[in-house]
N, C-alpha and C positions, 0 to 999 in steps of 0.2 A: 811431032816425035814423042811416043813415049819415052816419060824418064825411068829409068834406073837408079834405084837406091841401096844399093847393098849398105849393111853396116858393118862394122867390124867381127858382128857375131848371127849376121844373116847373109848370107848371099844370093836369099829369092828375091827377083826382081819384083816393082814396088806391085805391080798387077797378078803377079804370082799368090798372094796373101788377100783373102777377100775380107770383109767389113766386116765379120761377124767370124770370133776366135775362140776357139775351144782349147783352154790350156792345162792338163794333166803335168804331172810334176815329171813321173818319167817317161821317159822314150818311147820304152817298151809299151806303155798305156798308148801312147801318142798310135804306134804303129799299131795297136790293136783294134783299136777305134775306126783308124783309114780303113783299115783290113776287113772287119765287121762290119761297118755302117755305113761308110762311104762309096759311094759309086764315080767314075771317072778321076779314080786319085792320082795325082803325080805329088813326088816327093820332091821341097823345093830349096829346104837347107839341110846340109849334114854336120855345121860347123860347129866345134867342140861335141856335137853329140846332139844336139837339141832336137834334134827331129821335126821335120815339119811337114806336112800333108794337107794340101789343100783338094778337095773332090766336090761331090754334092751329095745330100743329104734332101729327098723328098723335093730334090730339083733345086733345091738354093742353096750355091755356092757357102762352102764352110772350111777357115784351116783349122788343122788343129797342132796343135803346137807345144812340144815340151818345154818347162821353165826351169827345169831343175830345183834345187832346195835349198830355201833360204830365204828371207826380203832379198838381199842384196843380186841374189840370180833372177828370180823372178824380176824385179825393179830393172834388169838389165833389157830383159828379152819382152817386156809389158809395154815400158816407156818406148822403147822402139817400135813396136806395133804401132799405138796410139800416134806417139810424134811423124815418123818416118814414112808409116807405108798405109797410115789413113784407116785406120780400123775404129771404127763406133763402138762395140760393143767388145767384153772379155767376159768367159764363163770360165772360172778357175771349176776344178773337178781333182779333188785330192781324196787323201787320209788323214785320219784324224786318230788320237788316244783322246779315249774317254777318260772322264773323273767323275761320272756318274753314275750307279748300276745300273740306270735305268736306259743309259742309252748302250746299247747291248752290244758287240761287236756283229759286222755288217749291216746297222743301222743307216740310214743314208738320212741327212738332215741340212736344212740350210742357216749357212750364216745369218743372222740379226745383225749382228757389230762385232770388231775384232778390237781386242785391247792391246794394247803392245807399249813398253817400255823403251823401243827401238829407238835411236837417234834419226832413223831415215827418213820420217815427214819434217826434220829439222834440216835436214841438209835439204830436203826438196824447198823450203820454205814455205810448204803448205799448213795451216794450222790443224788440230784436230776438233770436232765438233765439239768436243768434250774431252777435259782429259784422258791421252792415250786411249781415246777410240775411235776408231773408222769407220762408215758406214757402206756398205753396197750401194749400189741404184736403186731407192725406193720403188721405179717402175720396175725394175728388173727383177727383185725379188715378189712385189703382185706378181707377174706374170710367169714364175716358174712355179706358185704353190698354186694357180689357178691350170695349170697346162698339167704340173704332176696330179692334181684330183683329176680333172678331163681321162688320163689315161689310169686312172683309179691306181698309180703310186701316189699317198699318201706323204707328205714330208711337214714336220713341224722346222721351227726358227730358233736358235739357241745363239748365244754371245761364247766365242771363243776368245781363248789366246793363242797368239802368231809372237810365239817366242825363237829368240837367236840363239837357243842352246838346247837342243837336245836333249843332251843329259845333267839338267838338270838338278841341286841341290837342296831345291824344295820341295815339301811333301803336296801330293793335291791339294792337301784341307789347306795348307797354305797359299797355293797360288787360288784356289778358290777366291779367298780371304781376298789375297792382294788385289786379283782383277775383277772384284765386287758381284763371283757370279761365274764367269766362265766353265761351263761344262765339258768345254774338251780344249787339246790344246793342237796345233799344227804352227807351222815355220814362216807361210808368207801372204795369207789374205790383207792383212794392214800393210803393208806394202801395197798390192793390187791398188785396194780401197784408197790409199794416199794419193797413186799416180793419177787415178780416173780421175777424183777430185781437182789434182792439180791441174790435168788438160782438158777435166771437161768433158770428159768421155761418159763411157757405165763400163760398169763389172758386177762381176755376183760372184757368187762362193758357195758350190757345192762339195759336202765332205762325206766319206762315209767312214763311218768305227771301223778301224785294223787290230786297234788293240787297247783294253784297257789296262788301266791305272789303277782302279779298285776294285778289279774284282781276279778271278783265277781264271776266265774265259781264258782259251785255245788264241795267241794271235794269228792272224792269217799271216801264211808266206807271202814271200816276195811274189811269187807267180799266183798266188790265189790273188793278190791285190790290182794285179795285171787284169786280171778274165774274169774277178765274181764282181765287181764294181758296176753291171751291167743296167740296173735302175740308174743310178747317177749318171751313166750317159745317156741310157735314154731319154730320161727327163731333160738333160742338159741340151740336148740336140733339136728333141722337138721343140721346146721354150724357143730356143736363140734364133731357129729358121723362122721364128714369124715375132722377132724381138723389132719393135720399134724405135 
């Protein structure tokens, strides 16, 4: 008999959700991706909003799945993937604010390490490799910059921060300062990066520029962040279908 696993914030059954997880932050990305990319999609959770789609992509089974914003959401709807319903692999696919000029709005670029002052790898009881930093799957990250050259998207490696406040009271040059480097910042890769760690899974971290921090670029709307993100998923989809 197959089991059944719902959890309190999924109610695809546990075969519903296949091994290899594409997770955008919102919905709206989630159901754009199914829409675009995926072939024989069915939608498998609606609960609170998280959207979920599981189809194929070039023949190999892929969900993808929103986390919404934050460590603490993400950590919600990650750790349930990995523990519950048996998933090897997570490709987060977000936004990001630059602190760099150089990294331009709609830049598309991948995590190196995320630094984060979070409590949440304390309450996991995971330690960090180094103070307040996470790392991705070192195979995971080979095999998206060798898959993004293969289809001639280009992507370099930058250390972020994965901060719990938004709006913020410090200036970039200072969170520069504080997180010894970080070039852009976003809400929940250290999270990702702690739970994988902690079960033993992979994850990686794809971002691309929405908006920056030091310069006067145009930020993108809510709906351009939806529909122009479209290297970041490509890269992300073809990587994770032939992810080991």
């Amino acid at each position: 008999m197959i089991s059944v696993i719902p959890t309190p914030h999924n109610e695809a059954k546990k075969t519903d959700i296949a091994s290899k997880v594409i997770m955008p932050g919102d919905p709206k990305r989630a159901e754009f991706i199914a829409k675009n990319f995926l072939k024989k999609v069915k939608l498998v959770n609606t609960v609170r909003g998280a959207l979920a789609y599981t189809g194929y992509f070039e023949n190999t089974k892929v969900t993808v799945m929103a986390h919404g914003m934050g460590i603490p959401s993400i950590g919600i709807y990650a750790y349930e993937l990995f523990k519950f319903y048996d998933v090897d692999v997570i490709y987060r696919i977000g936004s990001a604010g630059s602190m760099n000029k150089k990294l331009k709005v709609g830049t598309c670029f991948l995590v190196k390490e995320a630094w984060s002052n979070s409590a949440f790898a304390w309450w996991l009881k995971v330690k960090c490799d180094k103070p307040n930093l996470f790392y991705p799957t070192k195979a995971c990250n080979a095999h998206i910059l060798k898959t993004a050259k293969a289809i001639k998207l280009p992507i370099k490696e930058h250390r972020i921060i994965s901060s719990d406040c938004f709006y913020t009271a410090y200036s970039p040059k200072d969170v520069i300062r504080i997180t010894k480097g970080a070039q852009a910042t976003e809400m929940e890769s250290f999270g990702l990066f702690a739970i994988a760690k902690k079960l033993h899974k992979k994850a990686a971290c794809l971002l691309t520029i929405s908006d920056s921090l030091v310069s006067k670029e145009r930020p993108l709307t809510s709906s351009e962040r939806v529909t122009t993100f479209k290297n970041m998923m490509k890269i992300a989809l073809k990587s994770i279908i032939s992810q080991k």
